[in-house]
N, C-alpha and C positions, 0 to 999 in steps of 0.2 A: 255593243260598241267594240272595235278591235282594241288591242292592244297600243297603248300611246307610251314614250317617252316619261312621262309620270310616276308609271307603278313601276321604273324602276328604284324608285327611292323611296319606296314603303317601309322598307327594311333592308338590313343588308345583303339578307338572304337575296331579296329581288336585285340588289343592286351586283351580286355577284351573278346575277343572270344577266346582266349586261355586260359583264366582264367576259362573262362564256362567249355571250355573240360575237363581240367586238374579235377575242383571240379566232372564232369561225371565219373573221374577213382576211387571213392569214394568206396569201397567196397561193404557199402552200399545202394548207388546205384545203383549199377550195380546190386545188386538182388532186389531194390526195385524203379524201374525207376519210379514208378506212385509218390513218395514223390516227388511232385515239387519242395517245400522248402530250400530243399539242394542245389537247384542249382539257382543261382541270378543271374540275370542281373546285375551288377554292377562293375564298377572300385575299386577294394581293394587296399590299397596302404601297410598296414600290413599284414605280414608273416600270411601265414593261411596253414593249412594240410587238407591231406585226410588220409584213415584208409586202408593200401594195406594187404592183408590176405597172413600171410606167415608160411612154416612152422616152429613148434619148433625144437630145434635143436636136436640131437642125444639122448646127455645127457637129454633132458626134455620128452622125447619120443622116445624112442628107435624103435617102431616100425612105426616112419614115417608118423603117419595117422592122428594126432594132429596138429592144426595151431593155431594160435593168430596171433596178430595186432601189426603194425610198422606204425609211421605217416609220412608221406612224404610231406616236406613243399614247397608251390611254390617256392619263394623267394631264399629260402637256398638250395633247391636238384633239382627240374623241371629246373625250367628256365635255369639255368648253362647249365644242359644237352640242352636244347631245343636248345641254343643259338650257343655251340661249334658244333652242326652237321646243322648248317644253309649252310651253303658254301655245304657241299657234300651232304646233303638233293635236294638241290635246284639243283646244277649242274648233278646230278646222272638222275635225270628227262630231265632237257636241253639238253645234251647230245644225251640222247634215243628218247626223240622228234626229233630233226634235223635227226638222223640216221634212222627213222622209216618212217618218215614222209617228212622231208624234203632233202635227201642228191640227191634226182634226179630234183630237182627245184627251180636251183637256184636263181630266181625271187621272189619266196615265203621265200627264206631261208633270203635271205636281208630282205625284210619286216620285219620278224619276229626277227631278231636281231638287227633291227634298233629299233625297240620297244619294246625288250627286255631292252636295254639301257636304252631307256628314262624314261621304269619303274622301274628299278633299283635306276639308281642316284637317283628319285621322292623320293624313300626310303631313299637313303641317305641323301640326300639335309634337311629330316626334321628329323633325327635322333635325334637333341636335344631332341624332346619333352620325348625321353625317358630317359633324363640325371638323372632322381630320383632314377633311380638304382645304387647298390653299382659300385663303379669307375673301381673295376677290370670286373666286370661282363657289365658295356656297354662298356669300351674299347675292352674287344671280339667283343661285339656285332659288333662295327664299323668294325675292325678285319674281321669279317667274310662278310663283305658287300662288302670292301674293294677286298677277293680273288676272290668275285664271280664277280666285274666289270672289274676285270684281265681276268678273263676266258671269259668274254664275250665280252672284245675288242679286242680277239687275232686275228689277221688278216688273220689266216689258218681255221678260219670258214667259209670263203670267198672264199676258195681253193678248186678248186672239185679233186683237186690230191690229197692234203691233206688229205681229209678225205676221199679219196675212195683208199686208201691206203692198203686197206686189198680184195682190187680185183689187178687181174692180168693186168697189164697196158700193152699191144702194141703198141709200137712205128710207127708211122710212116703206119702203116696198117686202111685202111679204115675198116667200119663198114661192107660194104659187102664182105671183104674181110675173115673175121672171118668167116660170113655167108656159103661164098663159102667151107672154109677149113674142115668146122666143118660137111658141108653137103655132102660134097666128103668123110668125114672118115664114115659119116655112111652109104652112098652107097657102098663102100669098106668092108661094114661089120666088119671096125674097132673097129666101137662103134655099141650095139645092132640096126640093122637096125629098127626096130619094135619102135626105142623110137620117138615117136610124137613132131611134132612143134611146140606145147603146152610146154612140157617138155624141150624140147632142147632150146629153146628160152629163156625159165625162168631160167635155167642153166649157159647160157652165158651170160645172163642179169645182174646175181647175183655175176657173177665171173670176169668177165673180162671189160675192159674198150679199146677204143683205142686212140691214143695221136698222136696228129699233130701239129707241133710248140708250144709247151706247153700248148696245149688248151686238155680238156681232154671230149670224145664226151660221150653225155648219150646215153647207149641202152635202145632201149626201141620199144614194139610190134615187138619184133625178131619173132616170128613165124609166123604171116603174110608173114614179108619178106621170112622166109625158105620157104614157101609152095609157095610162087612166083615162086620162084629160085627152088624147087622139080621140078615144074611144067612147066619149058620153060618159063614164064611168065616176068621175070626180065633179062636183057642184062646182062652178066657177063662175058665179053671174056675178058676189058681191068683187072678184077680182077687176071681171071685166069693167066693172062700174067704175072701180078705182083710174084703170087707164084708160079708159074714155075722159073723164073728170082730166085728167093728168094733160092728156095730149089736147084737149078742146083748147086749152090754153094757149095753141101755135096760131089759135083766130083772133 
């Protein structure tokens, strides 16, 4: 996962790495990086700015093509912001992780959210040290640490129905069962006969799931199995018997 708004408040050390970046948005640094001096290593505990180039307004320039200078202070303007988009910073990432990465394993997805946890609260657990901020601005801060340990104990993370919620679920239907249906509609030339194992496999992989007493099965290497089953190579009479059985029902 990249970098989120969060692990600058692990410590102060990390929190003075956001002090670093924030002085990097300096105007003039950003045209003149080689001035190292601008930029310190050091924990500030008083308000400080940088110089953001904006332009003049209407009435100072009518034609638009004019700018000067507005100071924007850690303390008072950054951190506010930095601190209310921690929770959807952070979550907005977790989220597209597990869906990316982890929503077909779920062996890997527990790991990762059991130590999720224990890095979170570690954040919490030592939030005092950052109690020298103004009162309204670290009770956000707690605030926002607070929704992201909501979001990440919810128990439907653990749920492979749950979250594969935006594929089509079959009930009651084996995994060669789909296989058998999907390979009969393109021998029937229902579906372009011409579309590869490769394709049809990654297809039904993406879309569909099947459910057998609330368990929900992962597909996966579907087109080996079509090209078995193209092939004579895989037994599938007790499938075919299921959807025969299945579809006689439309008489």
């Amino acid at each position: 996962m990249q970098q989120f708004f969060i692990e600058y408040f692990r410590d102060i050390e990390s929190f003075i790495d956001l002090q670093v970046e924030f002085t990097k948005e300096d105007f003039i640094y950003l045209n003149n990086p080689e001035i190292s001096h601008l930029v310190k290593r050091e924990f500030i505990s008083e308000d400080f700015y940088i110089q953001d180039q904006v332009p003049l307004s209407h009435k100072e320039d009518p034609t638009g093509l004019s700018y000067g200078f507005e100071k924007r202070y850690f303390y008072k303007n950054h951190l506010p912001y930095v601190i209310k988009r921690i929770s959807f910073d952070y979550l907005e990432g977790f989220y597209d992780h597990i869906r990316e990465e982890l929503l077909e394993d779920q062996k890997k997805r527990r790991k990762f959210l059991d130590e999720e946890k224990k890095h979170i609260a570690s954040i919490f657990e030592n939030i005092n040290q950052f109690n020298f901020l103004e009162s309204s601005v670290f009770n956000e801060l707690k605030a926002q640490i607070i929704e992201i340990e909501k979001a990440i104990h919810s128990p439907t993370l653990y749920n492979d129905k749950f979250l594969k919620a935006d594929k089509l679920t079959l009930k009651g239907w084996k995994e060669q069962d789909l296989l058998i249906f999907f390979n009969f509609l393109r021998e029937q030339k229902v579906i372009d006969f011409k579309v590869s194992d490769v394709d049809l496999g990654r297809f039904l992989e993406r879309n569909f799931c099947v459910e057998k007493d609330e368990e929900i099965s992962i597909l996966e290497s579907l087109n080996k199995k079509l090209n078995e089953i193209k092939n004579g190579k895989k037994f599938t009479l007790k499938s075919e018997i299921r959807l025969q059985r299945l579809f006689q029902k439309f008489k």
